[in-house]
N, CA, C and O atoms as CSV, one atom per row, in Angstrom:
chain,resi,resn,atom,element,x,y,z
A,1,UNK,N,N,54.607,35.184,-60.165
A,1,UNK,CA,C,53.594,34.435,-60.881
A,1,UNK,C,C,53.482,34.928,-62.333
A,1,UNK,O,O,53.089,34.267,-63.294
A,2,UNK,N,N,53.834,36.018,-62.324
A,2,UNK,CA,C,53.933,36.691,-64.467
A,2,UNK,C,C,53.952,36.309,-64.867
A,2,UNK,O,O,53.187,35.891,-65.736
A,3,UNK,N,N,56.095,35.888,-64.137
A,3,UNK,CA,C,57.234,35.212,-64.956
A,3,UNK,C,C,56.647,33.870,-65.543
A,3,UNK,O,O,56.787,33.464,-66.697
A,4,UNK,N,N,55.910,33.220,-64.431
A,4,UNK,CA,C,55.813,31.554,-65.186
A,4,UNK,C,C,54.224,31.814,-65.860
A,4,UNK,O,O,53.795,30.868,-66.520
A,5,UNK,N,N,53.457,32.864,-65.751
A,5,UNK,CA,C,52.195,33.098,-67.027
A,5,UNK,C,C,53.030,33.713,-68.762
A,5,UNK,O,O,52.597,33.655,-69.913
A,6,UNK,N,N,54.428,34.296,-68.158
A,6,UNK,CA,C,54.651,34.882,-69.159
A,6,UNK,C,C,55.144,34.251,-70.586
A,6,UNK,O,O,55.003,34.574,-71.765
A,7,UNK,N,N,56.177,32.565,-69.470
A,7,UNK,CA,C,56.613,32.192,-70.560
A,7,UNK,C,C,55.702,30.661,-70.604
A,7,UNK,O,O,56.265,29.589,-70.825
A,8,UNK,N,N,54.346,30.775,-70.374
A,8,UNK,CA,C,53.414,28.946,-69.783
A,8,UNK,C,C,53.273,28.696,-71.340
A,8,UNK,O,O,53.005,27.579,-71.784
A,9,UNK,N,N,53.457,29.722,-72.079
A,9,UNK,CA,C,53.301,28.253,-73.579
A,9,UNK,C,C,54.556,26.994,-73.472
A,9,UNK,O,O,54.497,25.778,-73.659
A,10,UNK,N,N,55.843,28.037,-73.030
A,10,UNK,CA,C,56.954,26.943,-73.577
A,10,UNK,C,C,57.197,26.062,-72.434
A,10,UNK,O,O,57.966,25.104,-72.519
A,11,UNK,N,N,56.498,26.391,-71.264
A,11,UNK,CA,C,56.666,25.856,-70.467
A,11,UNK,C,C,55.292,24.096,-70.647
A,11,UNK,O,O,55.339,22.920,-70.288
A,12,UNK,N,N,54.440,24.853,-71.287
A,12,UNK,CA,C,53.649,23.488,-71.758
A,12,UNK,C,C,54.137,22.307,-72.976
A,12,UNK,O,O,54.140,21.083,-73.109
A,13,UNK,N,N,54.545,23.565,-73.769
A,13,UNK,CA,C,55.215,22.786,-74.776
A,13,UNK,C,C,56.499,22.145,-74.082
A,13,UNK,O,O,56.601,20.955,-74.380
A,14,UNK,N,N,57.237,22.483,-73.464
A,14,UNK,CA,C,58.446,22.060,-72.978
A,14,UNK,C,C,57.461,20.133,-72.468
A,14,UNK,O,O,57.676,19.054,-73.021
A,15,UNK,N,N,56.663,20.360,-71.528
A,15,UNK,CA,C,56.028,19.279,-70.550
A,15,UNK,C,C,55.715,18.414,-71.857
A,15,UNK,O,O,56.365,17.388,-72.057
A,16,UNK,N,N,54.661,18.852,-72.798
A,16,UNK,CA,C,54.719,17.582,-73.516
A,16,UNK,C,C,55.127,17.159,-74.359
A,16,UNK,O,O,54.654,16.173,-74.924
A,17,UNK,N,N,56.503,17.999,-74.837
A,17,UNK,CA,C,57.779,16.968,-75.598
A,17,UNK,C,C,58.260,16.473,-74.355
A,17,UNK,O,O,58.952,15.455,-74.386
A,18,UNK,N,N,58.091,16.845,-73.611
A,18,UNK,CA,C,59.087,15.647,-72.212
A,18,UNK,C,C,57.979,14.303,-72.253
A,18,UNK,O,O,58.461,13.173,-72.327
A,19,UNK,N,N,56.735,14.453,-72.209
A,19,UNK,CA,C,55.857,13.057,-72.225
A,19,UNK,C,C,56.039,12.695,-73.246
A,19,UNK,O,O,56.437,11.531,-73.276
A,20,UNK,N,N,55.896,13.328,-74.486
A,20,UNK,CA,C,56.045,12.308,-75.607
A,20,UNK,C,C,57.663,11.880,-76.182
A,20,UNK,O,O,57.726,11.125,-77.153
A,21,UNK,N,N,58.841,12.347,-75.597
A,21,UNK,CA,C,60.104,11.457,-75.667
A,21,UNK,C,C,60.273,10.561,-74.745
A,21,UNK,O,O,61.342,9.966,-74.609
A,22,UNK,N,N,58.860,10.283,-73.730
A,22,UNK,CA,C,59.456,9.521,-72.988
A,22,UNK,C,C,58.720,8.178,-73.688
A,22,UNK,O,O,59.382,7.153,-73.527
A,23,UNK,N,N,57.901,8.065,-74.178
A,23,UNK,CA,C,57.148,7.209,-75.578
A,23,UNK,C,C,58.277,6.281,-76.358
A,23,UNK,O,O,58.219,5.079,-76.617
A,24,UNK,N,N,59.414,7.322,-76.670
A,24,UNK,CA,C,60.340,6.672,-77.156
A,24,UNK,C,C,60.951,6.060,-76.824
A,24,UNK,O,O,61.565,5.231,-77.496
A,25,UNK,N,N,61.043,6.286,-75.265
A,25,UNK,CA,C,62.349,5.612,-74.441
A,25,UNK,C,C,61.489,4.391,-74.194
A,25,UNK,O,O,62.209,3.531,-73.686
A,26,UNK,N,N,60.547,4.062,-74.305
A,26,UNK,CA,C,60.034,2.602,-73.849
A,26,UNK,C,C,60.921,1.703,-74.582
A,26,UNK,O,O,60.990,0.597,-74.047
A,27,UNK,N,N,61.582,1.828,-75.582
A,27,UNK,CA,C,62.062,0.737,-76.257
A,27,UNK,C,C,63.327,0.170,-75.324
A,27,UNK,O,O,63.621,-1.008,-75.125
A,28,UNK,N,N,64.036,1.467,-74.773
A,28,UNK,CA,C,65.170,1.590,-74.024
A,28,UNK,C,C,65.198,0.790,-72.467
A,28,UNK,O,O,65.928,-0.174,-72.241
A,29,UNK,N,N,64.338,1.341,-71.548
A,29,UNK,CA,C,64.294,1.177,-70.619
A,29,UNK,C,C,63.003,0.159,-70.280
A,29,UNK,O,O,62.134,-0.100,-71.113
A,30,UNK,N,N,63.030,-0.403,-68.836
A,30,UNK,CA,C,62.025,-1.259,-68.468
A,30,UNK,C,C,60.919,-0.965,-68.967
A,30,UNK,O,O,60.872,-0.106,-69.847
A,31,UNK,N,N,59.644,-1.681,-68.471
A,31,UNK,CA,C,58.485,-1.125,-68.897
A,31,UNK,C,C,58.256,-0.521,-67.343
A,31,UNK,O,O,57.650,0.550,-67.370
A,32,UNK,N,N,58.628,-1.003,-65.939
A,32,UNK,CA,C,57.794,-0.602,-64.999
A,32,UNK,C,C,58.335,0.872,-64.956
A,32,UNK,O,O,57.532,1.780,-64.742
A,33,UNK,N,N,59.984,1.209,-65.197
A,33,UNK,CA,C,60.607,2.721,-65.381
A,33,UNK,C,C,60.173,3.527,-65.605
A,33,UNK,O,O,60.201,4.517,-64.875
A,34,UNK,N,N,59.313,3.446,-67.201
A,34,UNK,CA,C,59.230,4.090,-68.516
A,34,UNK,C,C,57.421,4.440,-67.926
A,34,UNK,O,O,56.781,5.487,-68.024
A,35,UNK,N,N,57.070,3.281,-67.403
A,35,UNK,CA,C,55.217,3.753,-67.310
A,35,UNK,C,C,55.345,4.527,-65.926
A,35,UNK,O,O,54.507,5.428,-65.863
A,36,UNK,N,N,56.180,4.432,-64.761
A,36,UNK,CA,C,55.776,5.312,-63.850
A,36,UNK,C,C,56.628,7.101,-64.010
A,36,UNK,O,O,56.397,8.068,-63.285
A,37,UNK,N,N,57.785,7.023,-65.406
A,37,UNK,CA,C,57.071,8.210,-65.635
A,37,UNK,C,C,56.484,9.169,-66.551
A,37,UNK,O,O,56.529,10.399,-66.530
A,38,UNK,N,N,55.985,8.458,-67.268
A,38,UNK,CA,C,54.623,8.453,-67.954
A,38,UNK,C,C,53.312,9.056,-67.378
A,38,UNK,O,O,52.768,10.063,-67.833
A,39,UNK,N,N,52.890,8.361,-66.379
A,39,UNK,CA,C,52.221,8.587,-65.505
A,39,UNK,C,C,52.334,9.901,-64.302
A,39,UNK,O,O,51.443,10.549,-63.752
A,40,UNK,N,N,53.619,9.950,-64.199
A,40,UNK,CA,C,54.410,11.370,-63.474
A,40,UNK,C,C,54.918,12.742,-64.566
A,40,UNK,O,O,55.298,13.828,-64.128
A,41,UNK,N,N,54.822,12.399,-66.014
A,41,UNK,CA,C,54.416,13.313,-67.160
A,41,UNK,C,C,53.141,13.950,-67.213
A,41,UNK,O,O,52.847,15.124,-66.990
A,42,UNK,N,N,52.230,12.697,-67.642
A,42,UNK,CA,C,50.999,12.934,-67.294
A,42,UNK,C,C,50.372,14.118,-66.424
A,42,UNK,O,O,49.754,15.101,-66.832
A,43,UNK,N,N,50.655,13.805,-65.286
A,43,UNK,CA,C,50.075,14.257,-64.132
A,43,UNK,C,C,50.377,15.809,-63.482
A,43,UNK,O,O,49.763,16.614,-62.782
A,44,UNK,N,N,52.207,15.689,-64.406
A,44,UNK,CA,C,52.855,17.043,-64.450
A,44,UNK,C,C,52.292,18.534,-65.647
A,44,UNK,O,O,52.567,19.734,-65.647
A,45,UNK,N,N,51.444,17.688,-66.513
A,45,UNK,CA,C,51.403,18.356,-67.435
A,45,UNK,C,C,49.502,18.996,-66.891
A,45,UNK,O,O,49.127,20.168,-66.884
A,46,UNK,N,N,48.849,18.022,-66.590
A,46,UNK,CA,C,47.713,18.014,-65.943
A,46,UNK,C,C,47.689,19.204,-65.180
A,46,UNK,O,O,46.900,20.088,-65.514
A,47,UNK,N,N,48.568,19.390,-64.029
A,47,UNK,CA,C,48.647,20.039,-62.960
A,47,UNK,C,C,49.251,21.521,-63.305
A,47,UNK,O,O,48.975,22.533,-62.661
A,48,UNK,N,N,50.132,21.467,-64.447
A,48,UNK,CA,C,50.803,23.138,-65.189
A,48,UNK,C,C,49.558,23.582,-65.832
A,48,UNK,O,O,49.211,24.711,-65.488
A,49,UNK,N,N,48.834,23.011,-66.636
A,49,UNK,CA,C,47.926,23.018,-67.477
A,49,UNK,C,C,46.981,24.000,-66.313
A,49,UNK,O,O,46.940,25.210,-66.095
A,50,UNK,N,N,46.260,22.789,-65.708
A,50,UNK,CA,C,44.901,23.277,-65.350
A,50,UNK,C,C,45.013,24.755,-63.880
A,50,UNK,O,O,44.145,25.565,-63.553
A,51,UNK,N,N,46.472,24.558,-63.317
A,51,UNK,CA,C,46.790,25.690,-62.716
A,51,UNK,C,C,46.727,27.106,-63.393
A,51,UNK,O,O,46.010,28.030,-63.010
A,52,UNK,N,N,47.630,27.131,-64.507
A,52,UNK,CA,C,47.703,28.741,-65.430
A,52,UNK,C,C,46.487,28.092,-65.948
A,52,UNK,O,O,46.513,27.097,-65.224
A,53,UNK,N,N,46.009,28.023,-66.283
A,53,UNK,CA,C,44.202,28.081,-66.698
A,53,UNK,C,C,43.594,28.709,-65.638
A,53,UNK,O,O,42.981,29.750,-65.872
A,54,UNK,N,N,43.646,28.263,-64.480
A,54,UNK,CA,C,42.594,28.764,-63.376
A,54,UNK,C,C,42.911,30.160,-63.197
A,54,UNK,O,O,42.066,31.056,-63.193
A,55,UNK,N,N,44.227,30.328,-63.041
A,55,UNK,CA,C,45.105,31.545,-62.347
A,55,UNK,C,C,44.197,32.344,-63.871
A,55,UNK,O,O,43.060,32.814,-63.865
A,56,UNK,N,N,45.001,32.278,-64.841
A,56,UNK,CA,C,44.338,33.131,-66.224
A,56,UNK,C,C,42.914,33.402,-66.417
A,56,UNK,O,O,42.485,34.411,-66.976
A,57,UNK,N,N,41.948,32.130,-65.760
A,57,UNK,CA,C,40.821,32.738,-65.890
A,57,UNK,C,C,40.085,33.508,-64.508
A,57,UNK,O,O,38.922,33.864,-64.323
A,58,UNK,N,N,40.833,33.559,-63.978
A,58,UNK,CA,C,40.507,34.430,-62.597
A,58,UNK,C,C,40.923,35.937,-62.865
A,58,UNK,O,O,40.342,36.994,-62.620
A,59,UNK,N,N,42.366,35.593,-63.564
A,59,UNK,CA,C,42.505,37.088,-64.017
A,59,UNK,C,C,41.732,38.280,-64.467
A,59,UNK,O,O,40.610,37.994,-64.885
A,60,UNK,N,N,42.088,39.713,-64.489
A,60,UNK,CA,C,41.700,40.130,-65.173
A,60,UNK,C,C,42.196,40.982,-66.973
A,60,UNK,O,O,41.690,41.675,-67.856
A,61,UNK,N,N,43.549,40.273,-66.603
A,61,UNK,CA,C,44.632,41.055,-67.784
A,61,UNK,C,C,44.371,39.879,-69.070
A,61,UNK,O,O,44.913,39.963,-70.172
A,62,UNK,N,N,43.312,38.659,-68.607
A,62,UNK,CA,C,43.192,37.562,-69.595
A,62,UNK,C,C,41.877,37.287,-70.187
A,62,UNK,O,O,40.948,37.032,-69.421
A,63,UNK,N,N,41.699,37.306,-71.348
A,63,UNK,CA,C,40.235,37.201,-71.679
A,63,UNK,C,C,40.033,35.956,-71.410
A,63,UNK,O,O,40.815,35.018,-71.257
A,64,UNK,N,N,38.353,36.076,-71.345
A,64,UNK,CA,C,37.137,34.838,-71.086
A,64,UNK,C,C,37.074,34.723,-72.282
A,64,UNK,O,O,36.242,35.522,-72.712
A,65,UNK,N,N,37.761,33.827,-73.475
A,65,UNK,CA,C,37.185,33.278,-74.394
A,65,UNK,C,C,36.822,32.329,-74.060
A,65,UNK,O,O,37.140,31.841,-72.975
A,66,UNK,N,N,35.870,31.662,-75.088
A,66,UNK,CA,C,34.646,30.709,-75.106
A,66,UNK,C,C,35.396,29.747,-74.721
A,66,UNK,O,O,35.039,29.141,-73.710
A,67,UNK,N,N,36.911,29.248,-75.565
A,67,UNK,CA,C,37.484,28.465,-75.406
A,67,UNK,C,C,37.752,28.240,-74.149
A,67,UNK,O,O,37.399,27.165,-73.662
A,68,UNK,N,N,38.404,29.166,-73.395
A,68,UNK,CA,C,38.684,29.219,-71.790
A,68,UNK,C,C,37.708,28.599,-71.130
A,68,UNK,O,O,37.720,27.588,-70.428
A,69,UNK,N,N,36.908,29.294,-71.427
A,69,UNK,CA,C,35.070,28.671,-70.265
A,69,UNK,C,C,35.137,27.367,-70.648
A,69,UNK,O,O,34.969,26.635,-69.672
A,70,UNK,N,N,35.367,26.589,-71.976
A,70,UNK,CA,C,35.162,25.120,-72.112
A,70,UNK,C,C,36.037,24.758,-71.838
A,70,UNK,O,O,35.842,23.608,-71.445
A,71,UNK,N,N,37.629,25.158,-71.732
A,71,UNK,CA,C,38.646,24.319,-71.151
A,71,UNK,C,C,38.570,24.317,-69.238
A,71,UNK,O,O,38.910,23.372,-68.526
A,72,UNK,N,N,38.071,25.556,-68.804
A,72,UNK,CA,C,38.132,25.558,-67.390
A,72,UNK,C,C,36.442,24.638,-66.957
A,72,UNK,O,O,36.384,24.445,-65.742
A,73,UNK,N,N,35.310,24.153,-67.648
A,73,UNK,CA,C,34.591,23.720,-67.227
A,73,UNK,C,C,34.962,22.292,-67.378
A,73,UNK,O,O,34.943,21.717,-66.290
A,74,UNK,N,N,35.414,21.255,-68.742
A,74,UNK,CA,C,35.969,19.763,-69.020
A,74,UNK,C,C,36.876,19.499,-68.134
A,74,UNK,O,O,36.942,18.319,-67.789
A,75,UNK,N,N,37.851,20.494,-67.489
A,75,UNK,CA,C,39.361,19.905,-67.012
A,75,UNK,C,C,38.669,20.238,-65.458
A,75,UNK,O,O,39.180,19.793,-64.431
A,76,UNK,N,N,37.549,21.008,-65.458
A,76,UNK,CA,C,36.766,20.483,-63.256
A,76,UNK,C,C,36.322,19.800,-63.669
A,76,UNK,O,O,37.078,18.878,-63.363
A,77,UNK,N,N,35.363,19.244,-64.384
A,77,UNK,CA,C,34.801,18.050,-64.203
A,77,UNK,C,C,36.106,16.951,-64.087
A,77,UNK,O,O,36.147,16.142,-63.161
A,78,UNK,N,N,37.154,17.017,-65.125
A,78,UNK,CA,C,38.026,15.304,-64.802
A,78,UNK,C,C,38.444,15.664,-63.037
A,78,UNK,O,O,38.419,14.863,-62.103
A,79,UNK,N,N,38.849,17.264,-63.000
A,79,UNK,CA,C,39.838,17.221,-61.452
A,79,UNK,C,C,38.847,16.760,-60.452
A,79,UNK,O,O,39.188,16.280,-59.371
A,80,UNK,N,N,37.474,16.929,-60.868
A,80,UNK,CA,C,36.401,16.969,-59.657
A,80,UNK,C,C,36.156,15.644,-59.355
A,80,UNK,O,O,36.018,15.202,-58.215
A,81,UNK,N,N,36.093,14.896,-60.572
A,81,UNK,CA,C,36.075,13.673,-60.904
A,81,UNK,C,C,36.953,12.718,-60.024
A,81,UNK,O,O,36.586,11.913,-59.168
A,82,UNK,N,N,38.116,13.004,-60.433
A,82,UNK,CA,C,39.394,12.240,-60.035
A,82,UNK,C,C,39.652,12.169,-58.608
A,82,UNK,O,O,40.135,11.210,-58.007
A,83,UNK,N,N,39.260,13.347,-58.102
A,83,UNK,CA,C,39.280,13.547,-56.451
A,83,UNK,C,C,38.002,12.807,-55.896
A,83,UNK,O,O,38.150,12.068,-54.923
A,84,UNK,N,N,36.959,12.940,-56.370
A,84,UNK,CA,C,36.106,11.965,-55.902
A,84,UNK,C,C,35.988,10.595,-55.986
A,84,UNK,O,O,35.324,9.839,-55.278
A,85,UNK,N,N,36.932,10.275,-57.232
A,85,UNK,CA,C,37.006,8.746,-57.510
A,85,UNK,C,C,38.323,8.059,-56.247
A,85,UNK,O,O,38.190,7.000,-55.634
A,86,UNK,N,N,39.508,9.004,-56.138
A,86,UNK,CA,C,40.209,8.522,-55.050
A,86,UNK,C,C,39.972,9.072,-53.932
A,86,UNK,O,O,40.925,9.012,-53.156
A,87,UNK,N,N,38.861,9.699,-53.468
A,87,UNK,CA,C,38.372,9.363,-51.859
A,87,UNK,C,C,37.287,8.290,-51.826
A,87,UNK,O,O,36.599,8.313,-50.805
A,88,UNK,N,N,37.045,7.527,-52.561
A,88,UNK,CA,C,35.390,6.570,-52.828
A,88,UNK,C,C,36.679,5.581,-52.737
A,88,UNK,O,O,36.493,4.742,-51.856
A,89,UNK,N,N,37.724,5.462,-53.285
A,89,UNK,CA,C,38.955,4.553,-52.731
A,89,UNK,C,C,39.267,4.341,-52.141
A,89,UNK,O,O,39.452,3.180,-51.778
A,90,UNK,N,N,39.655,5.652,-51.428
A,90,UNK,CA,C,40.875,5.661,-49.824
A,90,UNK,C,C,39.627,5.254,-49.093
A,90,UNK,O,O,39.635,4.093,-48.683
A,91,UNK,N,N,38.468,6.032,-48.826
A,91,UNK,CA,C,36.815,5.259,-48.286
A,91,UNK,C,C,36.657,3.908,-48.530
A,91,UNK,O,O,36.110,3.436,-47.533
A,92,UNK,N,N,36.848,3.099,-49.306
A,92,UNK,CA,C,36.352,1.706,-50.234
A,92,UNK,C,C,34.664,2.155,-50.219
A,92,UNK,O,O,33.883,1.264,-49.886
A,93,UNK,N,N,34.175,3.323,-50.521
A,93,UNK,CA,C,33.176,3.397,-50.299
A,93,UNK,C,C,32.451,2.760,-51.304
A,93,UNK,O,O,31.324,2.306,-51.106
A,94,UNK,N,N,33.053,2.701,-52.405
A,94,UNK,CA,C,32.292,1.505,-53.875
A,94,UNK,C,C,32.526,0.508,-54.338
A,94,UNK,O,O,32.671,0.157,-55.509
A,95,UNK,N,N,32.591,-0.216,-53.026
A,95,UNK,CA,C,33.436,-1.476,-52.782
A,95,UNK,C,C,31.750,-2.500,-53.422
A,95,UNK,O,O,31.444,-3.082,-54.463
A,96,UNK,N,N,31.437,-2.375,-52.809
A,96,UNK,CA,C,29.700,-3.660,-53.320
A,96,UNK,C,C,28.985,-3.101,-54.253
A,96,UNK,O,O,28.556,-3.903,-55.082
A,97,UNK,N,N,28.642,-1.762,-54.449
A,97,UNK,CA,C,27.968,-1.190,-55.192
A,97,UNK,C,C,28.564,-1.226,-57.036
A,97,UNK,O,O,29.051,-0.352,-57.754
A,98,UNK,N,N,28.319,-2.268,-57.200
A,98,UNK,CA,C,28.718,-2.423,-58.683
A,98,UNK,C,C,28.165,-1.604,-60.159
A,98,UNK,O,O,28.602,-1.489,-61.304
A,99,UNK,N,N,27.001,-1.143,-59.433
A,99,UNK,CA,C,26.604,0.175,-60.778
A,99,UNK,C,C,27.508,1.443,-60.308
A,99,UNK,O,O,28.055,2.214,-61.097
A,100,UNK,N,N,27.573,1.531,-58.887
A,100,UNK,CA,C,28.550,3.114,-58.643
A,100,UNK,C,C,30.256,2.817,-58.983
A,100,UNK,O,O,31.075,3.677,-58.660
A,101,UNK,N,N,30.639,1.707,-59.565
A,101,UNK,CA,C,32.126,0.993,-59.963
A,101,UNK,C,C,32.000,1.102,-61.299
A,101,UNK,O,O,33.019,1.208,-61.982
A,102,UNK,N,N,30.914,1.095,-61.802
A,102,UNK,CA,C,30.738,1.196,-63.601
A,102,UNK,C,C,30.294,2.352,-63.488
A,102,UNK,O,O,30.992,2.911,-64.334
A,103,UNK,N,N,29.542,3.265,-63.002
A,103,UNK,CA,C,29.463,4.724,-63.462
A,103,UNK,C,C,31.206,5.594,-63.268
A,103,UNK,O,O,31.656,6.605,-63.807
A,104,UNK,N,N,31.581,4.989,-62.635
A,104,UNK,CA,C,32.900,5.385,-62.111
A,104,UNK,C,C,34.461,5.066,-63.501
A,104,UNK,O,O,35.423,5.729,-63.888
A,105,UNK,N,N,33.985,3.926,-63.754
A,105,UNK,CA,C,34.510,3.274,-64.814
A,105,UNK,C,C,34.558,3.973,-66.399
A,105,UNK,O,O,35.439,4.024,-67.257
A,106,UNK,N,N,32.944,4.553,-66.317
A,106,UNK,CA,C,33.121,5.288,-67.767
A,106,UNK,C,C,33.592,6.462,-67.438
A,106,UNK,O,O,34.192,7.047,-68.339
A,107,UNK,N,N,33.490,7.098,-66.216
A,107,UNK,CA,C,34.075,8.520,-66.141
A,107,UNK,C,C,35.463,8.593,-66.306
A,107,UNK,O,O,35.798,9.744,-66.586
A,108,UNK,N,N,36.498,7.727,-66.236
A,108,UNK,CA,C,37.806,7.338,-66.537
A,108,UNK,C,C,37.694,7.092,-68.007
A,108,UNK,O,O,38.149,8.029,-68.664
A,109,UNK,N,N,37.254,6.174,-68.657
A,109,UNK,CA,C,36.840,6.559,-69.983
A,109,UNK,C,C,36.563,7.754,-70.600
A,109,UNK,O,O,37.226,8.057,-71.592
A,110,UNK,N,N,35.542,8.628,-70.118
A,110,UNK,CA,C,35.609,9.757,-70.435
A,110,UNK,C,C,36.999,10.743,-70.344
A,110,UNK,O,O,37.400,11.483,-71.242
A,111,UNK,N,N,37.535,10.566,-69.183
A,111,UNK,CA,C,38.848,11.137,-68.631
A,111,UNK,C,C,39.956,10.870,-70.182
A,111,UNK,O,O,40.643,11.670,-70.818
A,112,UNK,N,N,39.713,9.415,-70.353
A,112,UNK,CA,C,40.528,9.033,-71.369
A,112,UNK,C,C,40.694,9.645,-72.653
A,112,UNK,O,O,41.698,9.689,-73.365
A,113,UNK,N,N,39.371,10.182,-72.860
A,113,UNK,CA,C,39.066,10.684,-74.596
A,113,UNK,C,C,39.446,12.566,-74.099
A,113,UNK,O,O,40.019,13.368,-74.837
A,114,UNK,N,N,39.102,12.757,-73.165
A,114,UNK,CA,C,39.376,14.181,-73.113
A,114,UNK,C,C,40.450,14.441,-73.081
A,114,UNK,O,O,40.978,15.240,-73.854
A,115,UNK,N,N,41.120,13.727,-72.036
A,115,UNK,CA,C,42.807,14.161,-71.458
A,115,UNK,C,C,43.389,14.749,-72.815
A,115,UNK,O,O,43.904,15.867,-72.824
A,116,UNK,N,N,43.293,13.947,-73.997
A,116,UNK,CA,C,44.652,14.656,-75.049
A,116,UNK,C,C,43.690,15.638,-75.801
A,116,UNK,O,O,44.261,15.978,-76.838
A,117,UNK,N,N,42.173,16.368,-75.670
A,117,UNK,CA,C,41.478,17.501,-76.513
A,117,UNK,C,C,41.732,18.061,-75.269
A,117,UNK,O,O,41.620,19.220,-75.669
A,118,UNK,N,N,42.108,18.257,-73.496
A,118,UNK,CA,C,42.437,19.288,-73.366
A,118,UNK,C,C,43.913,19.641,-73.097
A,118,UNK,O,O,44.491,20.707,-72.889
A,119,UNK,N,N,44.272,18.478,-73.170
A,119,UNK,CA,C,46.023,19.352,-73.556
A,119,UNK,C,C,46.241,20.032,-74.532
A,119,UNK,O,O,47.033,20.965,-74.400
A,120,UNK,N,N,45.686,19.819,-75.679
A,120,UNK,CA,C,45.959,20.312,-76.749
A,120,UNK,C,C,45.035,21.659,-76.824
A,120,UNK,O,O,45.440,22.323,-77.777
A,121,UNK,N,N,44.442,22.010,-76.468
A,121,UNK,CA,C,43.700,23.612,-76.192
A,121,UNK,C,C,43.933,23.918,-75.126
A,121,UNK,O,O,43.398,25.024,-75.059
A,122,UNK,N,N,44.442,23.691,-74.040
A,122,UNK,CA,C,45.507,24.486,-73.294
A,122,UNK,C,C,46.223,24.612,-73.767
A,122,UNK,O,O,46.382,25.796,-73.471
A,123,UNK,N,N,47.062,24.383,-74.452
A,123,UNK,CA,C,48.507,24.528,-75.427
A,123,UNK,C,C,48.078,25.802,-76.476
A,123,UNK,O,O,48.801,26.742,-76.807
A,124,UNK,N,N,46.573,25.515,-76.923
A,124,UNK,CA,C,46.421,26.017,-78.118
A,124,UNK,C,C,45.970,27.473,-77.223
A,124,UNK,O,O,46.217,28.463,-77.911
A,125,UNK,N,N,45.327,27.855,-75.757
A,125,UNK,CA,C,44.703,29.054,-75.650
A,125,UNK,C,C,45.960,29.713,-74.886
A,125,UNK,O,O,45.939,30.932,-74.720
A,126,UNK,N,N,47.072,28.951,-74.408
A,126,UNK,CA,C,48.525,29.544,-74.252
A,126,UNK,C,C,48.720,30.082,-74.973
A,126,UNK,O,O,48.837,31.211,-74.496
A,127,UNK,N,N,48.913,30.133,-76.229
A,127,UNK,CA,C,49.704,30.321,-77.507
A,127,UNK,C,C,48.710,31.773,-78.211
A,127,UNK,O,O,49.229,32.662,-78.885
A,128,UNK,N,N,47.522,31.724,-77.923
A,128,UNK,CA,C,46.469,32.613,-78.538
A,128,UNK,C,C,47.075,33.689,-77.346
A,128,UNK,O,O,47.526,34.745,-77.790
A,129,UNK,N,N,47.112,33.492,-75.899
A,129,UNK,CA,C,46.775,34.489,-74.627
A,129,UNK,C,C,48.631,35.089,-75.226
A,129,UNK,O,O,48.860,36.291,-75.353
A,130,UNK,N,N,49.546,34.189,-75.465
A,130,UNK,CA,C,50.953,34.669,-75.715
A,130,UNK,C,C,50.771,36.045,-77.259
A,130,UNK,O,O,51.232,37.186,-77.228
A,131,UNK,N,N,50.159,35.554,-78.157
A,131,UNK,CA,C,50.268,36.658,-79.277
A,131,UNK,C,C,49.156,38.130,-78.647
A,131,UNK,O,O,49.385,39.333,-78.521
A,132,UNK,N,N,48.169,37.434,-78.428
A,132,UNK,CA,C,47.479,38.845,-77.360
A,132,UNK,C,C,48.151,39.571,-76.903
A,132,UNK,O,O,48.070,40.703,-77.379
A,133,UNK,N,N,48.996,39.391,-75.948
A,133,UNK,CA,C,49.877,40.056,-75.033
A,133,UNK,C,C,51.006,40.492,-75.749
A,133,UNK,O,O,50.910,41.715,-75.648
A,134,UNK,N,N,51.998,40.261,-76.398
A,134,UNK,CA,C,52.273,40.452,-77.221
A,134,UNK,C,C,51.624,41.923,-78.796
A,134,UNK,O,O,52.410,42.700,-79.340
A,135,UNK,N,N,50.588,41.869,-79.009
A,135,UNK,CA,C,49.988,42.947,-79.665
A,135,UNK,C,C,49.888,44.088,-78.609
A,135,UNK,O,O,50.241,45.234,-78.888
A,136,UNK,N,N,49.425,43.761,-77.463
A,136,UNK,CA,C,48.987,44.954,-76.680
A,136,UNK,C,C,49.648,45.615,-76.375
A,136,UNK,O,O,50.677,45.108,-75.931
A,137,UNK,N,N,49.583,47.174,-76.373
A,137,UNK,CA,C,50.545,47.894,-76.261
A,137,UNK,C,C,51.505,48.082,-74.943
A,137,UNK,O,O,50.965,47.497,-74.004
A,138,UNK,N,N,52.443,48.547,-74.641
A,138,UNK,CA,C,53.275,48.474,-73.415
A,138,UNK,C,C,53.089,50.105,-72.569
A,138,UNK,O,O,54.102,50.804,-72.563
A,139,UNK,N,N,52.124,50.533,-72.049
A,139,UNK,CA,C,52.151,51.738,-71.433
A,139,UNK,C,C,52.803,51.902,-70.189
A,139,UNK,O,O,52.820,53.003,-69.640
């Protein structure tokens, strides 16, 4: 588990130049190709992301910056979110209830505006936790 904390910047950076060349390839390939994996970028980058986040802030070799606490509290709310929105699915439990389909509705909205402020500070508290480690001495 080090090995992949040791090298999770390039391993993030690696994930989202893979989502964003695949942006390019839309011109190339179908659209149904190109959006399911988009969507399998997405979801890959989601899941590297908010894993070495959890693992790092459980740690103890990783500081609790402020940043951390706000990236590990925004990215449970979408995961907490998202899991509750597809069991209220696999349930049809908000099948009639049309205010619990629109409260549901902006939280995907919300999902929407966050998703790329927390990729980009996971990327950015990778990169801070990489020069840290890095300064600290090797005893």
């Amino acid at each position: 588990m080090k090995t992949i904390l040791k090298y999770d910047s390039q391993i993030q950076s690696f994930t989202i130049a893979l989502f964003l060349l695949s942006f390019i390839f839309i011109k190339f390939f179908s659209d149904d190709i190109i959006s399911k994996l988009i969507v399998g970028e997405f979801f890959l980058i989601a899941i590297v992301q908010y894993t070495n986040n959890l693992i790092k802030f459980f740690s103890k070799e990783y500081i609790r910056t402020d940043s951390r606490y706000v990236y590990i509290f925004l990215s449970s709310y979408v995961v907490i979110g998202f899991i509750i929105l597809i069991l209220l699915s696999i349930f049809d439990i908000a099948k009639g209830n049309i205010p619990l389909r629109h409260f549901f509705e902006l939280l995907v909205i919300s999902w929407m505006i966050l998703s790329p402020i927390l990729i980009i500070q996971s990327l950015l508290i990778s990169y801070s936790d990489k020069n840290l480690n890095n300064e600290k001495p090797n005893i």
